[in-house]
C-alpha positions as CSV (number, residue, x, y, z in Angstrom):
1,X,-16.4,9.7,-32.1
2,X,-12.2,9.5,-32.1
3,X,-12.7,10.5,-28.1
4,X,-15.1,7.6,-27.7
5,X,-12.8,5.4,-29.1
6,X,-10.1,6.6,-27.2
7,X,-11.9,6.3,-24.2
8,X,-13.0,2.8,-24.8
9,X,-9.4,2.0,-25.5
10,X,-8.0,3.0,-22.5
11,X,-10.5,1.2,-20.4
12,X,-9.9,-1.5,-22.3
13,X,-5.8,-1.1,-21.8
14,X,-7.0,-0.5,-18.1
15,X,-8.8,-3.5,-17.5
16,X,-6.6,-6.0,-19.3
17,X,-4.0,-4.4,-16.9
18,X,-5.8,-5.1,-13.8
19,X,-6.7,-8.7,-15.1
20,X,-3.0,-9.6,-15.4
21,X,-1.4,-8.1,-12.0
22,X,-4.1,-9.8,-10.6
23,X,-3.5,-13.1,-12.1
24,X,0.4,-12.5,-11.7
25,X,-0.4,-12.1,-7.9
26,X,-2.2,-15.1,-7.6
27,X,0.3,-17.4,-9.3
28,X,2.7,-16.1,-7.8
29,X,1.4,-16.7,-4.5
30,X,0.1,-20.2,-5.6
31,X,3.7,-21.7,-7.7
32,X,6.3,-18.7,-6.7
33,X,7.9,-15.8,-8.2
34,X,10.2,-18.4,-9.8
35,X,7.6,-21.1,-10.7
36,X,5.5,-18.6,-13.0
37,X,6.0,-17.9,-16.5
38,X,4.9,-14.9,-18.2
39,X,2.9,-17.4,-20.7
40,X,1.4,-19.0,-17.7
41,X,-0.1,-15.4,-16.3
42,X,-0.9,-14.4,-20.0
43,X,-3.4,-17.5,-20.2
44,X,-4.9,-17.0,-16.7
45,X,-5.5,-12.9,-16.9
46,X,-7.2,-14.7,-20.2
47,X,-4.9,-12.0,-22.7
48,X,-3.0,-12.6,-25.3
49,X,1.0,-12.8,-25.0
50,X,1.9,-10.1,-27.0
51,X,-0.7,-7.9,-25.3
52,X,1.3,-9.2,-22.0
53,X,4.6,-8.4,-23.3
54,X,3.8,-4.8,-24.6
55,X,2.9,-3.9,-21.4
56,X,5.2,-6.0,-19.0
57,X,8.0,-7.1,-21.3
58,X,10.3,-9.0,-18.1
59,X,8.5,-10.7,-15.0
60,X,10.8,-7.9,-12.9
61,X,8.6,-5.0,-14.6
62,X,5.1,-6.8,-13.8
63,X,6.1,-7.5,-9.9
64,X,7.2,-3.9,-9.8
65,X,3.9,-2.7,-11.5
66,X,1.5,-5.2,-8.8
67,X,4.2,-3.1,-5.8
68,X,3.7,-0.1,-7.0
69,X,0.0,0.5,-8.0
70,X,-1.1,-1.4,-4.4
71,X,1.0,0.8,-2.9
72,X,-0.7,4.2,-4.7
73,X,-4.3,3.0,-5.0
74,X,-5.3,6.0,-3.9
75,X,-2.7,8.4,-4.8
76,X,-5.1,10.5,-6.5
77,X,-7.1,10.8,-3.1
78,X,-6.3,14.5,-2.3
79,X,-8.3,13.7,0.9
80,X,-6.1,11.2,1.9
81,X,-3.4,13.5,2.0
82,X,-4.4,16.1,4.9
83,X,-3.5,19.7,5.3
84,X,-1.7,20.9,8.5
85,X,-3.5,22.0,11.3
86,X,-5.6,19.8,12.9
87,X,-3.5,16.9,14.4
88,X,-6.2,14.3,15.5
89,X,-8.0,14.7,12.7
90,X,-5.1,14.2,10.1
91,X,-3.9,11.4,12.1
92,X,-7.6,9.9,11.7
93,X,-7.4,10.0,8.1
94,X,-4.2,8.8,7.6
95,X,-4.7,5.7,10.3
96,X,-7.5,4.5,8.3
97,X,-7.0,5.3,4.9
98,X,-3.6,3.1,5.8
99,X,-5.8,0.3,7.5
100,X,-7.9,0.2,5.0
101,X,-4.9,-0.5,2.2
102,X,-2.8,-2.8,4.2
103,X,-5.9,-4.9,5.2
104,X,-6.8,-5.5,1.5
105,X,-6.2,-9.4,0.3
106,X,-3.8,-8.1,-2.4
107,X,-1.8,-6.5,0.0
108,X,-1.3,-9.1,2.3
109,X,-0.8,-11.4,-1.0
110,X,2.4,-9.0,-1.9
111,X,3.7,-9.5,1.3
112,X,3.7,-13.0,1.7
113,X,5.5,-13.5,-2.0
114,X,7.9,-11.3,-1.0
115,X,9.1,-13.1,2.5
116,X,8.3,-16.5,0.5
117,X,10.7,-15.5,-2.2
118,X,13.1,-13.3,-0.1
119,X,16.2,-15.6,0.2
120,X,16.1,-16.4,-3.8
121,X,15.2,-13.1,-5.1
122,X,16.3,-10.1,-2.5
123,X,15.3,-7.5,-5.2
124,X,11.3,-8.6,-4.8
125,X,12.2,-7.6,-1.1
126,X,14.0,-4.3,-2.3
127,X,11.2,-3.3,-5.2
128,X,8.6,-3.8,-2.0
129,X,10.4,-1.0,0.2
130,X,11.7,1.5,-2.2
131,X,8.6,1.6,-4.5
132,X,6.2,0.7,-2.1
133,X,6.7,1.5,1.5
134,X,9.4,3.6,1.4
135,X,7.3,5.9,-0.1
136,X,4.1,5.7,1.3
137,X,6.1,6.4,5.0
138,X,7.8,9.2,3.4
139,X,4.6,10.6,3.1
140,X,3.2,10.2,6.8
141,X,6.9,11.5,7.9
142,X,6.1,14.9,5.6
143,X,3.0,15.4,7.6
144,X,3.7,15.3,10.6
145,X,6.8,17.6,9.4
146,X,4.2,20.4,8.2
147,X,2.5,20.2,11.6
148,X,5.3,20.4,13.6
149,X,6.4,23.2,11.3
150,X,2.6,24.8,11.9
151,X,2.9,24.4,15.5
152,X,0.1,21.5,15.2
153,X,2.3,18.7,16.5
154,X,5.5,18.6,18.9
155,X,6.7,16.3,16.8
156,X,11.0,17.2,16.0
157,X,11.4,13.8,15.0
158,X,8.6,13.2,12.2
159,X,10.5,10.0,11.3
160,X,10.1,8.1,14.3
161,X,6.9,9.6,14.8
162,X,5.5,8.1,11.3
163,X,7.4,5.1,12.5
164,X,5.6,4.8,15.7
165,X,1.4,5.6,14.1
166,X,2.2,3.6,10.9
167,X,3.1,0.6,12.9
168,X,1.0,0.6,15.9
169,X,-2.1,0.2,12.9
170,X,0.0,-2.1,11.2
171,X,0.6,-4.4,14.3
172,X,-3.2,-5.0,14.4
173,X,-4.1,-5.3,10.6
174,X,-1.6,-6.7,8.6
175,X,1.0,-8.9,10.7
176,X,-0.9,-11.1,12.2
177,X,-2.0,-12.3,8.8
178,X,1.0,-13.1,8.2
179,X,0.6,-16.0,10.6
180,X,-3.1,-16.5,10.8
181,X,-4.8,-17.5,7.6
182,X,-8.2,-16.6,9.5
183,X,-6.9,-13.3,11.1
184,X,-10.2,-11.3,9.7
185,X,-11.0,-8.5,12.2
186,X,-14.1,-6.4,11.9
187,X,-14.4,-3.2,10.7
188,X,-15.3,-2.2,14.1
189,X,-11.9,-3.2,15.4
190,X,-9.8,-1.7,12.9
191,X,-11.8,1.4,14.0
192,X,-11.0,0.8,17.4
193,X,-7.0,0.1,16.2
194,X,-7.0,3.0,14.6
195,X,-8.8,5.0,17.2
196,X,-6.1,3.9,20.0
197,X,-3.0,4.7,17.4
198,X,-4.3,8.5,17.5
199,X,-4.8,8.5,20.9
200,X,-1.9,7.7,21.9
201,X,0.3,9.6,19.2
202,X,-1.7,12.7,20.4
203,X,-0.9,11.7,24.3
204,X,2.8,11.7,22.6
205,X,3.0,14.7,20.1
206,X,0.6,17.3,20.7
207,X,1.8,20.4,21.2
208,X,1.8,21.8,24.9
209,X,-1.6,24.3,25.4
210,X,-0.2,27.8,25.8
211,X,0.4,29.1,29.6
């Protein structure tokens, strides 16, 4: 019975959690980072205050919760995270586990706050690269590392490399958005995106076939 109820708890703790980053994200893109109170996302996530401020006592530490957990939503994916030796099909995975998280709403939502608020709070812009991207890029760039090391990939500089894939998908899904409030492409495009982008990083950096 004291495991249910710890169970319950935590699911509990877990969904209050994702009802107030998702109301946060929403005001913020609706009044600003600056024109949002704490008290404001507390009534819309429909929690109380203090149940806000135990788990996100500054409005800092809730923006660099709503960074960090669209950034690793799935972290715990240990297919998402390929094994050396088989270039196109670890680029494959990559390109569209990455299209698949830069083209959710949410995602495009933290971006837009973040250029919105830029020139009045630079450290939403630095919170979004060193918790978010930085890290996720960091991990393309070790890939491609261990399959150049394997002799998978000619690849001797990973970090343009991860540079290169990384961008090429995010060219198609995410920037445009920026501009275009319709920008909506189908899944088969994205497919097709993502397609291309491993195409032409395996034109790039596959190793030579043996003489």
């Amino acid at each position: 019975m004291a495991a249910e109820l710890t169970a319950h708890h935590r699911r509990l703790a877990r969904q209050k959690r994702e009802a107030i980053t998702s109301a946060a994200t929403e005001l913020f893109l609706d009044r600003g980072y600056d024109g949002t109170s704490l008290a404001r996302i507390a009534e819309a996530a429909e929690v109380s205050k203090s149940t806000l401020f135990k788990q996100f006592p500054t409005k800092a530490a809730l923006f660099e919760a709503i960074v960090t957990e669209s950034w690793q939503r799935d972290a715990g994916d240990t297919a998402a995270r390929p094994q050396a030796g088989d270039l196109r099909s670890g680029l494959t995975a990559i390109g569209h586990r990455y299209a698949d998280l830069i083209g959710q709403p949410r995602m495009a939502g933290l971006f837009r706050i973040v250029i919105a608020e830029l020139p009045r709070f630079p450290e939403l812009g630095r919170m979004q690269f060193q918790l978010g991207k930085l890290p996720y890029f960091a991990s393309v760039q070790q890939y491609l590392e261990s399959e150049h090391e394997a002799g998978g990939a000619d690849a001797p500089d990973a970090e343009s490399a991860a540079n290169q894939f990384l961008g090429m998908i995010a060219n198609y899904v995410l920037w445009p958005r920026m501009l275009l409030t319709d920008w909506n492409p189908a899944a088969a495009d994205i497919h097709h995106a993502v397609e291309e982008a491993v195409r032409t990083m395996l034109a790039r950096y596959a190793p030579a076939p043996p003489a």
